[in-house]
N, C-alpha and C positions, 0 to 999 in steps of 0.2 A: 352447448354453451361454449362460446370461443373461450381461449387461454386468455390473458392476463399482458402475453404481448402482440396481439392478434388486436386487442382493444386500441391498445396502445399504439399499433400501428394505422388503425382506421382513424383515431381521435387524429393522429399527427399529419395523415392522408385529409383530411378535411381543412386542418389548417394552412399545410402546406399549399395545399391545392389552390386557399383563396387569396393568403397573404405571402408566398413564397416562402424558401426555406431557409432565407435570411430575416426576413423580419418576425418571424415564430419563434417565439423561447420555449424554451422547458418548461418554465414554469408557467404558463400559457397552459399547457398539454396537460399537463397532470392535474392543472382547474378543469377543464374541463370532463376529465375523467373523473374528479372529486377526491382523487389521492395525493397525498404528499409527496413533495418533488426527491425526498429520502427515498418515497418509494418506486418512483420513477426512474429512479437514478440505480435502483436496486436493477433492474431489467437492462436499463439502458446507458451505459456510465458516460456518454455525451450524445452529440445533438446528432456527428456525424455519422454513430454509427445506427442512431434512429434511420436520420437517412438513408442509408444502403438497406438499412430492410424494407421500406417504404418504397424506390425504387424496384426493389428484385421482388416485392406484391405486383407492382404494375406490371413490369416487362412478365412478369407467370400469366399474368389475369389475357395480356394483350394475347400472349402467344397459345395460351389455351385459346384463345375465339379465330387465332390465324390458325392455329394447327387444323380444325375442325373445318372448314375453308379448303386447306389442303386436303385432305382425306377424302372430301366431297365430290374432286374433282369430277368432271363426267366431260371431259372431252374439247371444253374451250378454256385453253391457257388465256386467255384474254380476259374473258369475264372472271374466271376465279383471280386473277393480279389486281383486279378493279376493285373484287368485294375485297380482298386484304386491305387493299390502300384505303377504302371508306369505311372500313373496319378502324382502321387503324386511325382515321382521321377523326373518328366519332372518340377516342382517347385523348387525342391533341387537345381540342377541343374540349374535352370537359376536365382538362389538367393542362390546360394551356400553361397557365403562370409558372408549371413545373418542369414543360415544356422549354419556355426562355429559359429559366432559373440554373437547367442542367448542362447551358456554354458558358458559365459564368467564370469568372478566375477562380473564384472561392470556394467554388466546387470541384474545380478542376486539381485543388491542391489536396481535397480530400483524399481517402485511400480506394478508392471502386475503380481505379484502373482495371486490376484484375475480373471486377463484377461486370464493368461495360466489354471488355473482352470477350467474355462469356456470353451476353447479352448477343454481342455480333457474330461468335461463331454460329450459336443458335441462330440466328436468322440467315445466315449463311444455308447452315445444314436442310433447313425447312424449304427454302427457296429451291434448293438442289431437288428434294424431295419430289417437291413441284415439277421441275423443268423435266427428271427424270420420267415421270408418270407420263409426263406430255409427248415426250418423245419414243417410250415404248409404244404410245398410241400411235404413232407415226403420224401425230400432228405436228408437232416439233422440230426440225432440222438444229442440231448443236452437237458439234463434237468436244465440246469443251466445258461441260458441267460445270466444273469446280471454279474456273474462273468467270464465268458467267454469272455465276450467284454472287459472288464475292462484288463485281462491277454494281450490279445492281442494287445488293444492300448497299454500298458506298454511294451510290448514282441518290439514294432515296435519302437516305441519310442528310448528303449535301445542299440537297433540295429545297429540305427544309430548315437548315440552317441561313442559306442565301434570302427567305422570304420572311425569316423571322430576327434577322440583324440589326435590324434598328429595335426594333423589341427590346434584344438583349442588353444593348447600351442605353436604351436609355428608361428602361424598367419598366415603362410604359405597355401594357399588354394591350393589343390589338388583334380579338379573333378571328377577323374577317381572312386576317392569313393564311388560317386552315386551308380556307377555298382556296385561296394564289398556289398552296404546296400541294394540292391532289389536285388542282389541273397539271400542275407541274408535271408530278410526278404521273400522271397519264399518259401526258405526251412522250415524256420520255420512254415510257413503256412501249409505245405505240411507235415511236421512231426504233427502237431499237428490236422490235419483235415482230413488227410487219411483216416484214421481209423474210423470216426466219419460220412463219405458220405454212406449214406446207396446205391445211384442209380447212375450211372456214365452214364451222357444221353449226 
């Protein structure tokens, strides 16, 4: 049996997911869980920092199904960057609205600097992880790990910020996006990794 804020954080992950994490109250959340917002408030003493735990459930859940992805590798850096990104695209997608919701001003004033920092070096480290494995395999050609990973999570990041900007402003969700940011981000992969595969097995 889940804890108390485990609940709490799935009830908040269903609303936020459908109606964004501006238009969800507290008091919303704790209806639906059947407890009083005293005691909602007891776990959770506002909205934002509901937030940041709902957030750091997604980025765990994402990165436990990338990590596995990583570990998997057998030899084509190509195909396992492909399954990450349609990995990753299949979350977009079904937390789209939380997607837009997380360029917004009002988010951005909240306190998860820290937690999206963390967020990015992890994806960093994991990418490394990657390219590393690829290139002991001597399929890989990179002398330069650390900043490769670093371009790339930023490259992917940006990607989908650029195919989902009108989203952002004007609140409107549109998921056909997903598709526009994992071609994106393939091609990009594909321009920047070509040239760099020594063995194509």
């Amino acid at each position: 049996m889940e804890n108390r804020k485990d609940q709490i954080i799935d009830a908040a992950l269903k609303r936020f997911s459908h109606f964004g994490f501006h238009k969800t109250t507290m008091n919303e959340i704790a209806d639906d869980l059947r407890i009083t917002k005293a005691n909602l408030y007891y776990y959770y003493p506002d909205k934002s920092t509901l937030i940041v735990d709902v957030l750091i459930k997604l980025a765990n859940d994402v990165y436990a199904g990338e990590k596995e992805i990583v570990e998997n590798y057998s030899g084509d850096l190509m195909k396992t960057m492909y399954e990450i990104l349609e990995y990753r695209s299949e979350y977009t997608r079904k937390y789209y609205v939380l997607h837009i919701c997380e360029n917004l001003d009002w988010i951005k004033g909240l306190d998860i600097n820290e937690v999206m920092q963390d967020f990015y070096k992890r994806d960093v480290s994991l990418m490394k992880v990657l390219y590393q494995k690829s290139v002991d395999r001597g399929e890989l050609m990179m002398d330069d790990i650390e900043s490769c990973a670093c371009t790339i999570v930023e490259i992917q990041k940006g990607l989908g910020i650029i195919h989902t900007i009108s989203d952002v402003i004007t609140g409107i969700p549109n998921e056909s996006n997903v598709d526009m940011i994992l071609e994106s981000q393939k091609r990009a992969l594909k321009l920047i990794f070509e040239a760099r595969i020594a063995s194509n097995k």
